[in-house]
N, C-alpha and C positions, 0 to 999 in steps of 0.2 A: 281633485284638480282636473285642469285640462290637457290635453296634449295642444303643445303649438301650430305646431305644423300641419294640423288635420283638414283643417277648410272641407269639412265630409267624406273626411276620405275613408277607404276601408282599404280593407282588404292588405293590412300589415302582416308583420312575423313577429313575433315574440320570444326573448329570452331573455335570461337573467341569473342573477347569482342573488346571494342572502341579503345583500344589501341594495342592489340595485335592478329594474325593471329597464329593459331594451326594447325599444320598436323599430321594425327595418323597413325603411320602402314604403307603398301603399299607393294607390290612386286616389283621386277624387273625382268628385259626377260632369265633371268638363275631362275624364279620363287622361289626367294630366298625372303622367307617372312620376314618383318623387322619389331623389336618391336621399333622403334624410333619413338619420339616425336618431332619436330623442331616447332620454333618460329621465327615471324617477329616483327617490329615492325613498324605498321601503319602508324604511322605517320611521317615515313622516308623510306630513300631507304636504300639498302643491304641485303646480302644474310641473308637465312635461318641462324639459330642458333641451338643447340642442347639444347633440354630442357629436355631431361630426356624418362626415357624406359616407354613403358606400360609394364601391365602384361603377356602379352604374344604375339610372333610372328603372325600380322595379316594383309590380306590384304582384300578389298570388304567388310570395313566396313563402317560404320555409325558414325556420329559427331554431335556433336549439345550443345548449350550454355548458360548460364544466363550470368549474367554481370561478375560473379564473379568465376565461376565454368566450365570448356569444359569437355564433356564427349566423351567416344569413347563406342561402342555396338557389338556387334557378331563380325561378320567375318568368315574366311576362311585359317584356320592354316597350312594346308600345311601337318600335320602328322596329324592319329589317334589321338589327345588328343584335346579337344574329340571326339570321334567315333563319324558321319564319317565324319571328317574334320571341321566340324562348333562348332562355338564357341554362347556360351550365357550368353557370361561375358560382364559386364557392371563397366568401372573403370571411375576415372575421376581428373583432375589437379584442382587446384586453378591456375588461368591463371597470375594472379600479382606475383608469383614465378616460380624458376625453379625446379624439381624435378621428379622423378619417379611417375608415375600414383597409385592410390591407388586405390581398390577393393571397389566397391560401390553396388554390388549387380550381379544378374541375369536378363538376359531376361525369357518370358514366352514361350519360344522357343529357341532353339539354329538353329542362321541362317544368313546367307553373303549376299551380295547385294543390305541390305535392306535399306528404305530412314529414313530420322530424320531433325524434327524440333522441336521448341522450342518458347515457351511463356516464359513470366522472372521469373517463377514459374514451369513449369511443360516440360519436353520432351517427344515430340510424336515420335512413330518409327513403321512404317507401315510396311507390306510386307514384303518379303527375299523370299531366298531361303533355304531351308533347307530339313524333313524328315518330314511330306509329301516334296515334292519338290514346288512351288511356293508354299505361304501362304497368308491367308485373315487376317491375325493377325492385330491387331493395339495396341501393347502397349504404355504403360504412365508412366514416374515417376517423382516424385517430388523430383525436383533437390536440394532444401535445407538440403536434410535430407538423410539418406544412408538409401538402402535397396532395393529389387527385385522390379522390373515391375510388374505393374498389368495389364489383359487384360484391353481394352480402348475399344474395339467395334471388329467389321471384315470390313472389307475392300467389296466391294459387288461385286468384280472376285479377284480369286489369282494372284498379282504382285510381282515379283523381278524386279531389277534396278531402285525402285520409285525414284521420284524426287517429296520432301518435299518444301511446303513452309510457312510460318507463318510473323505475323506481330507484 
């Protein structure tokens, strides 16, 4: 199937659980950033679905999941808010419903392009880019429970565009 809301766009997040496929945000090539959520559902064919808004216009962000919960992280807003273009909001759906994203905290950094994985407990989110410009950051939060990231460690060079993996 297709995604609806794509009109070219790239540059989504991805998460999901057993049953369902998440996509957060994205732009398109008129760099029209989009606070859209769509959903699939795994274990059939058809297009994307609208599942509801995040909190804010975002693209070059980060995704990542428990069974129960998909979060979306930073990004790259498109306007000053916040100064300068990066974002370090951290919101997140319950995936077995549809609705708008709700505010789950902070990153320890406001920053786009960064990578994110996840244990069925805790999500990691390495790297970005932001102010400094690349970062060694590794934050961590625990997904059961709302509230800011905490640093996790540093990363030992500064990356933007990581690719996360966990098991």
């Amino acid at each position: 199937g297709n995604l609806s809301n794509s009109n070219g766009a790239a540059n989504w997040g991805g998460a999901g659980s057993a049953t369902r496929g998440l996509f957060f945000g994205g732009s398109n090539p008129s760099n029209n950033y989009m606070n859209s959520i769509e959903y699939i559902t795994i274990a059939s064919a058809g297009n994307g679905l609208d599942f509801g808004d995040m909190q804010e216009r975002s693209s070059y962000v980060c995704a990542f999941s428990s069974s129960t919960r998909a979060f979306r992280g930073g990004g790259y807003v498109g306007t000053p808010n916040p100064s300068p273009y990066t974002s370090n909001m951290l919101d997140y759906v319950q995936i077995s419903t549809i609705g708008n994203s709700l505010d789950f905290g902070d990153l320890t950094v406001a920053r786009y392009v960064l990578g994110a994985c996840s244990s069925a407990t805790r999500g990691i989110i390495p790297g970005g880019n932001g102010n400094p410009a690349e970062l060694r950051t590794i934050d961590v939060v625990t997904m059961a429970s709302v509230g800011n990231a905490i640093e996790f460690g540093d990363m030992m060079q500064r990356r933007w565009g990581c690719a996360a993996s966990s098991n």
